[in-house]
C-alpha positions as CSV (number, residue, x, y, z in Angstrom):
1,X,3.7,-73.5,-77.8
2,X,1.7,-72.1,-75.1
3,X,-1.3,-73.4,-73.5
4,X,-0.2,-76.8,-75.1
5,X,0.6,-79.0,-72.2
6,X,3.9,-79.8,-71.2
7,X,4.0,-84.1,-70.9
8,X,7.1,-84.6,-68.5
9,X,8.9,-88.3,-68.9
10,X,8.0,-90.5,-65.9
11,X,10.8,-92.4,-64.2
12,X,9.0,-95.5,-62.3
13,X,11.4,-97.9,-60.2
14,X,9.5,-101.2,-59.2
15,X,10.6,-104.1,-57.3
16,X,11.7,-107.3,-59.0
17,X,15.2,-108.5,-58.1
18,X,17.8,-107.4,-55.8
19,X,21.5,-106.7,-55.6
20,X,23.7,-108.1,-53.6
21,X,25.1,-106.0,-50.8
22,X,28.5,-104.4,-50.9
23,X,31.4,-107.3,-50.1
24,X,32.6,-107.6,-46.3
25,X,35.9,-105.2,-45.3
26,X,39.0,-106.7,-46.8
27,X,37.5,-108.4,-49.5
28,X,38.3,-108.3,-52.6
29,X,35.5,-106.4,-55.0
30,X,33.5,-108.9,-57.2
31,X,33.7,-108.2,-61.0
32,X,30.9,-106.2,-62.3
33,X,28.6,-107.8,-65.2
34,X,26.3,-104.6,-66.7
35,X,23.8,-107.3,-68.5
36,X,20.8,-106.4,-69.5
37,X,17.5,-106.6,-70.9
38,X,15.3,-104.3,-72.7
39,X,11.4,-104.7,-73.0
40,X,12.0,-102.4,-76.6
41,X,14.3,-99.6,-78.1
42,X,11.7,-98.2,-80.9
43,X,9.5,-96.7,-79.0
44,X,6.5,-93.8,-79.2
45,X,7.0,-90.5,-76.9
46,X,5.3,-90.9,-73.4
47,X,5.7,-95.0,-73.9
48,X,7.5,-96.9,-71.2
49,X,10.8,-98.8,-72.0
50,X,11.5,-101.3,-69.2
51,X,15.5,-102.2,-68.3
52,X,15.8,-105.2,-66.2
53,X,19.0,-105.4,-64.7
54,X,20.3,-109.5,-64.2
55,X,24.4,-108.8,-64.3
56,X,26.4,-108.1,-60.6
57,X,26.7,-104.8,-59.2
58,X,26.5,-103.4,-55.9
59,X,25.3,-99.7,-57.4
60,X,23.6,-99.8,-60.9
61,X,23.2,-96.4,-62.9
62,X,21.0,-95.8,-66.0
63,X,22.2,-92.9,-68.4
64,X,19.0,-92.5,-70.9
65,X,21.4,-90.4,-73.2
66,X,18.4,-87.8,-73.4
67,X,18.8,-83.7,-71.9
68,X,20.8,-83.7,-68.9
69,X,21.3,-87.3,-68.8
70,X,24.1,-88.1,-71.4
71,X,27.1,-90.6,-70.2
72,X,29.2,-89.1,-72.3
73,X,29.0,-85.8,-70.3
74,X,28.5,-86.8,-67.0
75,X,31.4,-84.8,-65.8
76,X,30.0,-81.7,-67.4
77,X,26.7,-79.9,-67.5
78,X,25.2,-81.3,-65.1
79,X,24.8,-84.7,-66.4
80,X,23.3,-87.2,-64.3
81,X,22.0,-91.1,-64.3
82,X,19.6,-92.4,-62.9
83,X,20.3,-94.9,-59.8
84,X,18.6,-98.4,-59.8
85,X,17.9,-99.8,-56.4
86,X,16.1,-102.5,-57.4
87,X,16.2,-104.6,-60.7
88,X,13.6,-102.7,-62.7
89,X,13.8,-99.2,-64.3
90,X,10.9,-98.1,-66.2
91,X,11.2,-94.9,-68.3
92,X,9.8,-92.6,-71.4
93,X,11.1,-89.9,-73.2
94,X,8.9,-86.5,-73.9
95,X,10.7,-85.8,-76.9
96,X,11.5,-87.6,-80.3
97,X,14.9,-88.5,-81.3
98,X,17.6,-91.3,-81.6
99,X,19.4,-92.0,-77.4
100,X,22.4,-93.7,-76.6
101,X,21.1,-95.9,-73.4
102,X,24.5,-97.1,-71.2
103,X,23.7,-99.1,-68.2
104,X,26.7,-98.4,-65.6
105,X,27.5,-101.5,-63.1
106,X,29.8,-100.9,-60.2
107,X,31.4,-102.8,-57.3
108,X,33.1,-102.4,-54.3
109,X,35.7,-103.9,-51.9
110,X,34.5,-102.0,-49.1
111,X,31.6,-100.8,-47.5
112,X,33.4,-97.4,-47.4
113,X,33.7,-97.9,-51.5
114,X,37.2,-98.6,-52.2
115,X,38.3,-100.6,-55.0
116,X,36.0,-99.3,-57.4
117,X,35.0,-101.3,-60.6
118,X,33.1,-100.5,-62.7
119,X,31.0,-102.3,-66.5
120,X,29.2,-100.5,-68.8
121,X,26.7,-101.6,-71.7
122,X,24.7,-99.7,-73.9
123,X,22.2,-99.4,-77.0
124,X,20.5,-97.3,-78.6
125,X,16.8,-96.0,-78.3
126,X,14.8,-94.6,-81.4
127,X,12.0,-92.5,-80.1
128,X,8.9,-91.6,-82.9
129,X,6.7,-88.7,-82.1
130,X,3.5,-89.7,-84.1
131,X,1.1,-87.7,-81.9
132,X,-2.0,-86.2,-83.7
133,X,-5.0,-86.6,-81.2
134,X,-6.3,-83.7,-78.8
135,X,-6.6,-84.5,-75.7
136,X,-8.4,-81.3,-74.6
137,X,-10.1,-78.1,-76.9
138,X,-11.3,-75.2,-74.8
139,X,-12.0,-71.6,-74.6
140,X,-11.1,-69.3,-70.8
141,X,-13.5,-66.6,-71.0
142,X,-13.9,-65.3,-67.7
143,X,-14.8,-66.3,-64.8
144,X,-15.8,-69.5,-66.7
145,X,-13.7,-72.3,-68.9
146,X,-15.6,-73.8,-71.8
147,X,-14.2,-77.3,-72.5
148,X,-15.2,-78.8,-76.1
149,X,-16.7,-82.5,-76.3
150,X,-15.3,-84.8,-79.4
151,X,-18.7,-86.2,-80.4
152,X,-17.1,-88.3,-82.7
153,X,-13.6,-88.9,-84.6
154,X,-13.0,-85.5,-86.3
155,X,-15.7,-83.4,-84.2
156,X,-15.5,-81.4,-81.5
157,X,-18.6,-78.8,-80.2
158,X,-18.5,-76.2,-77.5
159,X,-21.4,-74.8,-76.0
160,X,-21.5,-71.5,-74.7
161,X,-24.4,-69.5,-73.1
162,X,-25.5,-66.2,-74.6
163,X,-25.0,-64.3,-70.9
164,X,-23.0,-65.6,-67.9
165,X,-22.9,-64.6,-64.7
166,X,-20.2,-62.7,-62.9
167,X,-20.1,-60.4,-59.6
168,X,-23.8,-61.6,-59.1
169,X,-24.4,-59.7,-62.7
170,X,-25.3,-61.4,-65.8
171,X,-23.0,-60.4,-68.7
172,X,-23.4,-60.8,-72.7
173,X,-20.6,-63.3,-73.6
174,X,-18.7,-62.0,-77.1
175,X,-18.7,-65.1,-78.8
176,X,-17.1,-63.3,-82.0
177,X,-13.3,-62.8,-80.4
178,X,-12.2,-65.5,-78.3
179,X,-9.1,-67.3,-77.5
180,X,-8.6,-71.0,-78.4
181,X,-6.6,-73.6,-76.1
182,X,-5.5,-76.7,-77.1
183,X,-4.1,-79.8,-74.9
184,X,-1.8,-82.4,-77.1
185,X,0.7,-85.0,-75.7
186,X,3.7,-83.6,-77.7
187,X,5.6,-80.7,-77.7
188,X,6.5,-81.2,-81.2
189,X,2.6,-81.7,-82.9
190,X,2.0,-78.4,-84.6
191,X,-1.4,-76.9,-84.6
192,X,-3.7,-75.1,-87.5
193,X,-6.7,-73.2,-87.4
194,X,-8.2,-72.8,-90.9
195,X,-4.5,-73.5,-92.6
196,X,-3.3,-70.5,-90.1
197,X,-0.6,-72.0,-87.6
198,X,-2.3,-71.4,-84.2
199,X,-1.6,-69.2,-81.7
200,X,-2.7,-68.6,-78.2
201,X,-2.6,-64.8,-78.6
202,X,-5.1,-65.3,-81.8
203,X,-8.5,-64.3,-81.0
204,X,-11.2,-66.4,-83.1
205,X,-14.7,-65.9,-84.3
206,X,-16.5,-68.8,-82.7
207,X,-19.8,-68.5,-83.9
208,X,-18.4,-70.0,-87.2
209,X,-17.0,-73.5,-87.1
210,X,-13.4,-73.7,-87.4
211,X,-11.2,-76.3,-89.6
212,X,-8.5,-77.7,-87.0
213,X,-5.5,-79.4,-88.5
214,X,-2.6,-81.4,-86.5
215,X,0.8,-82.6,-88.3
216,X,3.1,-84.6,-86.2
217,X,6.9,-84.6,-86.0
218,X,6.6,-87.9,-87.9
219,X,4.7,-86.3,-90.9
220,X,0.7,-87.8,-90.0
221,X,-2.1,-85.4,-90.4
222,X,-5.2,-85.9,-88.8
223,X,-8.0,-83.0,-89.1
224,X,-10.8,-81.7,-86.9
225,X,-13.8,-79.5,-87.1
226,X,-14.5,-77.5,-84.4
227,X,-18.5,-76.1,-84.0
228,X,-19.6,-73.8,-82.1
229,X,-23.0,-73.8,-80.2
230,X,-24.9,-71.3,-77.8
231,X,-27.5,-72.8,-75.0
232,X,-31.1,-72.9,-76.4
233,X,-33.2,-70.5,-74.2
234,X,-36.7,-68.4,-74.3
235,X,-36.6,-65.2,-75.7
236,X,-40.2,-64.9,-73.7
237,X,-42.3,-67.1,-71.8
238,X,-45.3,-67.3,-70.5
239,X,-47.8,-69.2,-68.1
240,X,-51.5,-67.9,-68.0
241,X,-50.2,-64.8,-69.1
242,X,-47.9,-64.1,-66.8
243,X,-43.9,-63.6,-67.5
244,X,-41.4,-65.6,-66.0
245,X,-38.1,-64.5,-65.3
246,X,-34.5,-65.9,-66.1
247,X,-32.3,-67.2,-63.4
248,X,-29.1,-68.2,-64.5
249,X,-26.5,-71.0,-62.9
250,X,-23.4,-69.4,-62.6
251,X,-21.6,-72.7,-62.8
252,X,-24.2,-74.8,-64.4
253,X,-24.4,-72.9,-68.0
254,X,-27.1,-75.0,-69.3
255,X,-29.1,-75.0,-66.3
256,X,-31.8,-72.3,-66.8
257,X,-34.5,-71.5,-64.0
258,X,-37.7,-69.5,-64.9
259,X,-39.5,-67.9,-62.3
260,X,-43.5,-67.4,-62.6
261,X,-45.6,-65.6,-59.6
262,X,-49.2,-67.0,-60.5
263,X,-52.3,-66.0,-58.8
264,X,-53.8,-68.8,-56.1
265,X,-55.2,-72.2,-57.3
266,X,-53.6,-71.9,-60.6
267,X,-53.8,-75.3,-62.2
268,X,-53.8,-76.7,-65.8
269,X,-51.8,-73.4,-67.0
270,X,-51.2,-72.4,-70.4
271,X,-47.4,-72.1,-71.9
272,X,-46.6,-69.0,-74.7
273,X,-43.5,-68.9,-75.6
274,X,-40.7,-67.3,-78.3
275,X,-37.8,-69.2,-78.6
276,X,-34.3,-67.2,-79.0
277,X,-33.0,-68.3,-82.1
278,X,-33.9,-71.8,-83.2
279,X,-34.3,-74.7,-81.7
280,X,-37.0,-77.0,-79.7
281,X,-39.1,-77.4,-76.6
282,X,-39.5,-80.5,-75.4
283,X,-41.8,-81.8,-72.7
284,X,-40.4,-85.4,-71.7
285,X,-38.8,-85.7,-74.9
286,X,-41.9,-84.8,-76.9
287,X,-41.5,-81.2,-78.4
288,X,-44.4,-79.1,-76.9
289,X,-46.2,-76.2,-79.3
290,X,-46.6,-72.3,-77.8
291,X,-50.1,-72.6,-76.7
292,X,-50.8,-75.6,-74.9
293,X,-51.2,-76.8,-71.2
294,X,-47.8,-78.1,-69.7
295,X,-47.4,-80.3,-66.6
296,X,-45.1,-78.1,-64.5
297,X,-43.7,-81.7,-62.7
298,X,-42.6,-82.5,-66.1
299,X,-39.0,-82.9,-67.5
300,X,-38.6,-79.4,-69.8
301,X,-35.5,-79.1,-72.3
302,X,-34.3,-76.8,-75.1
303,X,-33.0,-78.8,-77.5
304,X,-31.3,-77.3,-80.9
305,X,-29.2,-78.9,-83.5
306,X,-26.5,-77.7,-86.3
307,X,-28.1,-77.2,-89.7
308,X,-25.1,-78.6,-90.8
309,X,-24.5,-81.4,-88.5
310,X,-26.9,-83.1,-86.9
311,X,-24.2,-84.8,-84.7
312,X,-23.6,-81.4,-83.4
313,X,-26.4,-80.2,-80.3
314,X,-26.8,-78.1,-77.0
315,X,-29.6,-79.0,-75.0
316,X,-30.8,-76.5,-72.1
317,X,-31.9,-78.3,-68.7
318,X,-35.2,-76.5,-67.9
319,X,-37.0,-75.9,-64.6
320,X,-39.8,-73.9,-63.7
321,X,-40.1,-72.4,-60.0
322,X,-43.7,-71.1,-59.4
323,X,-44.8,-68.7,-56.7
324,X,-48.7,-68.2,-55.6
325,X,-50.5,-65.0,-54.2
């Protein structure tokens, strides 16, 4: 599935015991002992196993019977182990299934590796992929990427500006026909978007919320709801009658500057204003009616909630830049 991440297993060697070096010239090759222990063989995807190795062996090989590292085919297809140089292998698998582990022990009567012996032991590792949980929910829409927050257990809200800049230009972001990206630690989790398997070629309407559901390879189902929300911001605004003008962050998409050029010895002005849409103006946390005097060294925000959801908001940092002639 595109744009789902790709979790890669993670081979970790750590220090805890050694081996014993190969035996002098001449001597005869000590008998290898592949013993073993094994922290746990039922394990989660992308959770650690540890080996610790505790037989004899001057070279120890770990086959984690997954792709490309099967004992049984070692001679074909590429089919390789995994050398131990100390006594400690740590390792997790990326996908679910049922491994054959073998632990390969081998000795020699020569540091030039002649008389070869080898021991083998193995067991088997059953690997559940139970993964349900998003890790990321987001939305490329260029220049900028629009990452979702998870305000709670089931949901997420992204909050998108009505304009963005780009080229030093503002332009009118389409909020109607977007693409959805998803980040899960499984290859194996399927993805719905209202009971419609998702796709990263699907474009979605995300001015409506969206019902997200996620079924893992095991069988769990856990679901999601995903809202939508657009920055709070004046549709007009005024001090003393003058106009100010908006100044958007290009990185920063609820940061909103307005810009006022009032005449000399201004003070005590006068704020009118029309709010785009709904929402609230608030004056150090105190909403603040069109019509009354604002302290400009005050902390302004746009605050505006879902009707449906008060758990779902988009608040608009506001700053006022004032010019005097």
């Amino acid at each position: 599935m595109k744009h789902i991440s790709k979790i890669l297993y993670v081979v970790l060697f750590s220090i805890v015991i050694g081996f014993s070096s190969c035996s002098d010239e001449n001597e005869s090759a000590r008998i290898p002992q592949a013993v073993v222990t094994v922290s746990q063989t039922n394990l989660e995807i992308n959770e650690s196993m540890e080996i610790h190795f505790l037989g004899v062996a001057d070279q120890v090989v770990v086959y984690t019977g997954d792709d490309t590292h099967d004992y049984s085919l070692r001679e074909t297809d590429n089919n390789t182990g995994f050398v131990v140089n100390k006594g400690l292998f740590t390792y997790s698998y990326s996908v679910p299934g049922t491994f054959k582990v073998v632990v390969l022990a081998t000795t020699y009567d020569t540091y030039m590796g002649n008389g070869l012996r080898t021991d083998t032991t193995s067991f088997y590792v059953t690997v559940k992929d139970d993964v349900t949980e998003l890790e990321q929910v987001y939305s490329t829409i260029t220049p900028n990427v629009y990452y979702a927050s998870l305000v709670n257990e089931s949901d997420w809200v992204m909050c998108l500006p009505t304009k963005q800049v780009y080229n030093n230009r503002e332009v009118t972001l389409n909020a109607k026909r977007q693409r959805l990206s998803f980040e899960i630690a499984s290859d194996s989790s399927k993805i719905y978007v209202d009971d419609v398997i998702y796709s990263a070629k699907n474009y979605y309407d995300l001015t409506q919320p969206h019902d997200i559901r996620v079924e893992s390879d095991f069988g769990s189902i856990r679901n999601y709801r995903l809202y939508t929300m657009i920055y709070p911001e004046f549709k007009s605004v005024k001090l003393n009658g003058v106009a100010g003008k908006l100044v958007r962050d290009a990185f920063n998409q609820d940061s909103q500057v307005y810009q006022f050029t009032l005449p000399k010895g201004t003070t005590g002005p006068v704020i009118e204003y029309m709010l785009d849409g709904d929402g609230t103006f608030l004056v150090d946390g105190v909403p603040l009616v069109s019509g009354s005097r604002i302290n400009l060294d005050s902390s302004l925000t746009l605050y505006r909630v879902n009707a449906d959801n008060d758990a779902v908001s988009a608040t608009s940092t506001v700053r006022f830049e004032i010019t005097y002639e």
